[in-house]
N, C-alpha and C positions, 0 to 999 in steps of 0.2 A: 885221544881221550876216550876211556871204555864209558859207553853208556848201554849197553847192551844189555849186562847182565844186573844191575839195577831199573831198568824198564822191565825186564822180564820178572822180578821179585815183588815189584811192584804197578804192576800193568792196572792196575782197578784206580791206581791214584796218580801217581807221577808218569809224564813224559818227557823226556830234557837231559840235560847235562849232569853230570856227575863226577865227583873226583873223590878218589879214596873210599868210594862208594857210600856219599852223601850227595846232596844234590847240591850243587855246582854251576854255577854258568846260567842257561835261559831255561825253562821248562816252564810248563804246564803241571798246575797240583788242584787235585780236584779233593776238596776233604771228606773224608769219607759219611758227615751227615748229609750232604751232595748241597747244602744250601749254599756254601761256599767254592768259588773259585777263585784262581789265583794264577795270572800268566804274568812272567817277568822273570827279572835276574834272581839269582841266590847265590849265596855263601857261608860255604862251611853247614848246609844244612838248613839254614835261615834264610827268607825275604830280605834281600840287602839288596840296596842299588832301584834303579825305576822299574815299577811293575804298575799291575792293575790287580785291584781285589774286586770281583764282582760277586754279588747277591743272589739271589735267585731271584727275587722280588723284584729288581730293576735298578735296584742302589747299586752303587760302585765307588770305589777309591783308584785315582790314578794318580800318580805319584811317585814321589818318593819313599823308603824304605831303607829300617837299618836295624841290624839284630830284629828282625822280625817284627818290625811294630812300624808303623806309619811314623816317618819322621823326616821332617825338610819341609820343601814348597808341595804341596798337591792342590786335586779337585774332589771335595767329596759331592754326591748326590744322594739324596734320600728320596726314593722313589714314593715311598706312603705319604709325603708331604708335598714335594715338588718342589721344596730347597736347595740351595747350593752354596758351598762354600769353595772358597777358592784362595788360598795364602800358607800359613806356616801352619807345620803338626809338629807334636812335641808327645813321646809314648802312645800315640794312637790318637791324642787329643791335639780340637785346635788350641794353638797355642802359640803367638806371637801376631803378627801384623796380616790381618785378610779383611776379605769381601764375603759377607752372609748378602746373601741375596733370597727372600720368601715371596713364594708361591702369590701369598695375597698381596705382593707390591712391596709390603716393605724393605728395606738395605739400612744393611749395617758396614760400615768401613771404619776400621780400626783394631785397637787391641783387645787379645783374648787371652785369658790365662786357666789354661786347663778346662778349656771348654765353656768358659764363662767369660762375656763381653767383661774388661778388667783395664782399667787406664784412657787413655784418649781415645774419641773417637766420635765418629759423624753417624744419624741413624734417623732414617727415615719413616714415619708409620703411614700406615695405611692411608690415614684420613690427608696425608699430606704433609701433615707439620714435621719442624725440621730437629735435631737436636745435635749440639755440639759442644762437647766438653766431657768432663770427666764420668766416669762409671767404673763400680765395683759391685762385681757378684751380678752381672745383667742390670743394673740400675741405674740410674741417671745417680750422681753422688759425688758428690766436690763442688765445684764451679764450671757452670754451665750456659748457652745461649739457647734459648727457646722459641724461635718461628711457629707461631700456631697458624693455624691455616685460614684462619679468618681475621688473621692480620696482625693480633696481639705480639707480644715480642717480651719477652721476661729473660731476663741477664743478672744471674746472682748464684747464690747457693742452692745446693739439692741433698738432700736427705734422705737415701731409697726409694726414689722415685717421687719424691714428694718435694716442693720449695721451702724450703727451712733455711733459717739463715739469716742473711742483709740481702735483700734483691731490689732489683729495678723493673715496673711492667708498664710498657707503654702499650694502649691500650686502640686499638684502632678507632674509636670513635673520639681521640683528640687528650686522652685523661690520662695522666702518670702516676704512680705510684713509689715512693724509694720509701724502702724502710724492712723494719724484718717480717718472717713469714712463718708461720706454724702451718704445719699442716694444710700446705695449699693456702692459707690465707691470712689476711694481712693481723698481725698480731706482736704487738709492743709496740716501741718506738716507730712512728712513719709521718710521710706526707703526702697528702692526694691533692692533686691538683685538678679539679674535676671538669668535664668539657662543657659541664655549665658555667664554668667561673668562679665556683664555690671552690676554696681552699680552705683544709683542715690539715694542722700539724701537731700532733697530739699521741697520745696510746690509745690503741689498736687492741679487742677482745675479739676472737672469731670472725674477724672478717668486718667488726662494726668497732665506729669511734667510741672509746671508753666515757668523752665529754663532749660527744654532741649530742646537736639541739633534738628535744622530742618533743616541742613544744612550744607555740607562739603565745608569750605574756602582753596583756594590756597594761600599762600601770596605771594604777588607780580604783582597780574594782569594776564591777559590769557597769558602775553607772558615771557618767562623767557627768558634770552640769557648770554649762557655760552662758555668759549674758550676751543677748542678741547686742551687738555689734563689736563686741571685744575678742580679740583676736586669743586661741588658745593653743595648744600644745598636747599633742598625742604623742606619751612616749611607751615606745615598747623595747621588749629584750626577748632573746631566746634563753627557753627553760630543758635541762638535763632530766631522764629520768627521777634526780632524786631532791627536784626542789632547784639547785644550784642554776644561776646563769651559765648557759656553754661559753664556756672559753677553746679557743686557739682554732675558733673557724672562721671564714668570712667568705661575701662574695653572695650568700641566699637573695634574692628577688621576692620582696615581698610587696602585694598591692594593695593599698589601702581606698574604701571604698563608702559612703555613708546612701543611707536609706532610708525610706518612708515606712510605715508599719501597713499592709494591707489587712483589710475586716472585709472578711465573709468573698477575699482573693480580687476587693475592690479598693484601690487606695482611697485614701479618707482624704480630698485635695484640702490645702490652707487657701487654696487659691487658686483663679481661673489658669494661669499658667504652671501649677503644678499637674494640674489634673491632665492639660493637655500635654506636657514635655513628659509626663510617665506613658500616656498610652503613645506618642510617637515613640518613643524606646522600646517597646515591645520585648520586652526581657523579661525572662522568666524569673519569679518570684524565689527567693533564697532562703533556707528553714534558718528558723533562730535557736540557740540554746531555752530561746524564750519564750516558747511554746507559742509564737507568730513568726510570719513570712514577713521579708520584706522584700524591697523592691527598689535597686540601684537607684540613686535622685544626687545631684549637689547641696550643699549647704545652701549655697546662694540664687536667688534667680535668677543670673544672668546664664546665656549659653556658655558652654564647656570650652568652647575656641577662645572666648574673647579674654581680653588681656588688662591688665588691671590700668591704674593710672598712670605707672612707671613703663606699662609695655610690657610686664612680666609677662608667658604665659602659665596656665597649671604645670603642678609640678609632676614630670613623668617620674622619673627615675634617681635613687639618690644610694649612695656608696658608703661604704664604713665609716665608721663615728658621730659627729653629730652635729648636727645645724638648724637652728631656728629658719622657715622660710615665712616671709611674709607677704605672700602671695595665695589668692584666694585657691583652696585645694577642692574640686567635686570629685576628681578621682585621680588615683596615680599608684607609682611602683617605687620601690623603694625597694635598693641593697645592704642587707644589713650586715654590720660587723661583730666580732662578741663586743659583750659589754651590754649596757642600756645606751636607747638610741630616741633620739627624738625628733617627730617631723610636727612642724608649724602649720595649722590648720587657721585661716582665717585671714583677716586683715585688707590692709588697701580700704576702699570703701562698702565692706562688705553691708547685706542686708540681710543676714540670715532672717530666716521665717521661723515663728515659735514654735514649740511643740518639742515633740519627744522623734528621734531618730537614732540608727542604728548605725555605730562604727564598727565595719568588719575589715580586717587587717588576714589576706591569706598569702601563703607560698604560690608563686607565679614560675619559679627558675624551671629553664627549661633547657636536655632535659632535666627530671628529676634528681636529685642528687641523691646518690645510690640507690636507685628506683623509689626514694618514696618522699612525698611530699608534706611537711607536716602540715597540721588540721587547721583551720584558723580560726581566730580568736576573737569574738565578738563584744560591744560594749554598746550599754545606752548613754544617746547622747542627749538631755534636756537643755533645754535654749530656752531660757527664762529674760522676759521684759528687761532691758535694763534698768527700768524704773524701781526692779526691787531689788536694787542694790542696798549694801549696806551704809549705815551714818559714816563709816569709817573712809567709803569709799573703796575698799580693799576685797574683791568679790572675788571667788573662788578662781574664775577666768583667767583672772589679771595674774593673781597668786602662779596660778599655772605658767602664764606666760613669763613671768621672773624665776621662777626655779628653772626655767630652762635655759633662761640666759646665763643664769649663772652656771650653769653646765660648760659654759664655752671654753673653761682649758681643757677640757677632754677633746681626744681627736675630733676635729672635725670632718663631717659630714660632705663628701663631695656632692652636690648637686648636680643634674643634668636635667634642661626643661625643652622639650619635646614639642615643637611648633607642625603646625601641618605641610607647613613650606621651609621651616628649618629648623636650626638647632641653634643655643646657644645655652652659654651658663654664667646661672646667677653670680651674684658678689653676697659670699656668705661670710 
């Protein structure tokens, strides 16, 4: 084979093989802006068969080659990044099934089309997290599985890189999510199941429930008034930005709490054992909407432990829907569901003390449900003689305590009463 007299015509650029006086077989071609080299086979004139394209800069392509253009299985390297690719080219570009491998950690495995991540594939970022499923034009886009690196886990739809769609996030701190996604968040139809306990199923604006609660209601108005020894009824509900009770959440912790009014941040005692059970409690005074302080106390005077005639003890803790308790309440927690709810305050042989006292009813669920805890909602309570009841017999108290019984075909209220030595639960 002459290669003599094609070396000698072209001594500045080609060395190698030739036939018919093109180049042929293996050589060496150096292009004449000198940034490019090129050693490996040709045909007919062209890059065909396995060569190396090297850079000046330190990039290179090994590989395969066909009619002059990078095509088959290779390796490219880009020297300015410190990238590598490694799987199919297709006209110079990647194109078919490889490994991107980057400089700062991240990989990519999967499909490329024309240079752009395009169909299935697995892809690693930096920070760790993982992603598996579909992509178009570099983007995460179809259906997808999502490893965040701090444990979260999101399995659903994607939308150029963003969660749109139907998806599922389970949440490492114990909280799920299914429903659809705008723009990274949760938006339309969904349900969260929150790892406080709190469940909402409902629609979804920007990331917040369209009808939940922004808001703890007293029913009745700021001032309640009940006769010292008739047992009465504190009912509340949660309220929507716009007026409306929240529906279609349940599961919030709320604790309901009653108090003395302090003057000049010194309680005003009814009595030698009020004055002494508030300075043993040593707790900080609580601001009113009512431009005084008060300061946690029971309705009744007996200790917070002890337990009524039947052995109830106070009521900790109570669950969706509703139930009269008639067991004496100084303090406690209560779970509420939508709707209006009501918890039984008094009774047994209580002795309330007269006077004016404060019911504050706040969010307790921990933690917060979607970080924020609503405000809560205070009322005065007066505890009037029962001597000045009415001729009827029929006193505001009492009234109360019957509209709540007759509440009882609405769900009932699960109770849970919280001993220092055990647990048990009421017969509601």
């Amino acid at each position: 084979m002459a290669t003599v007299k094609h070396q000698q015509r072209n001594t500045r650029h080609y060395f190698g093989q030739v036939k018919n006086l093109v180049r042929d077989g293996f050589g060496v071609y150096v292009y004449p802006n000198e940034f490019f080299r090129y050693e490996g086979e040709w045909k007919m004139g062209k890059k065909h068969g396995h060569g190396k394209l090297m850079m000046k800069d330190g990039s290179f392509y090994e590989g395969e080659f066909a009619n002059g253009e990078m095509e088959g299985n290779g390796l490219r390297y880009w020297a300015r990044t410190g990238d590598s690719y490694s799987g199919q080219f297709s006209n110079g570009e990647l194109h078919g099934h490889g490994v991107m491998q980057y400089a700062n950690g991240e990989r990519f495995e999967g499909e490329y089309s024309y240079g752009l991540r395009d169909g299935h594939g697995f892809f690693l970022d930096k920070e760790g997290s993982t992603y598996e499923g579909a992509f178009h034009e570099n983007k995460k886009h179809g259906e997808g599985l999502m490893n965040y690196r701090n444990g979260d886990q999101y399995e659903g739809d994607w939308l150029l890189d963003q969660r749109q769609g139907h998806g599922v996030m389970r949440f490492v701190d114990g909280s799920i999510y299914e429903g659809q996604w705008r723009n990274n968040l949760f938006n339309g139809q969904g349900t969260l199941i929150h790892c406080s306990g709190v469940i909402y199923e409902g629609t979804w604006t920007n990331g917040r429930p369209s009808g939940g609660a922004s808001k703890i209601v007293i029913e009745g108005g700021d001032v309640l008034e009940v006769f010292q020894g008739s047992p009465f009824t504190v009912e509340v509900h949660l309220q929507t930005d716009n007026g409306e009770k929240a529906t279609g959440e349940n599961g919030r912790v709320l604790q309901v709490c009653a108090g003395v009014r302090l003057v000049g941040r010194t309680p005003t005692p009814t009595s030698s054992s009020l004055f002494k059970l508030i300075e043993d409690m040593e707790e900080k005074p609580i601001p009113t909407p009512f431009g005084f302080e008060f300061i946690s106390y029971p309705l009744m005077e007996r200790a917070f432990e002890s337990k009524d005639s039947r052995g109830r003890a106070p009521l900790a803790v109570a669950k969706s829907g509703f139930a009269q308790a008639d067991s004496p309440v100084p303090e406690g927690e209560w779970e509420s569901g939508s709707g209006s709810d009501s918890m039984g305050l008094g009774g047994g042989t209580p002795s309330y003390l007269d006077g004016e006292y404060v019911i504050m009813v706040k969010e307790v669920t921990s933690p917060p449900f979607l970080g924020h805890t609503l405000p809560p909602a205070f009322a005065l309570l007066k505890v009037v003689p029962a001597k000045t009841r009415s001729k009827t017999g029929r006193t505001d108290g009492v009234r109360t305590c019957r509209r709540s019984m007759l509440l009882a075909d609405r769900p009932r209220l699960t109770l849970e009463w919280a001993l220092q030595t055990q647990d048990r639960r009421p017969e509601v």
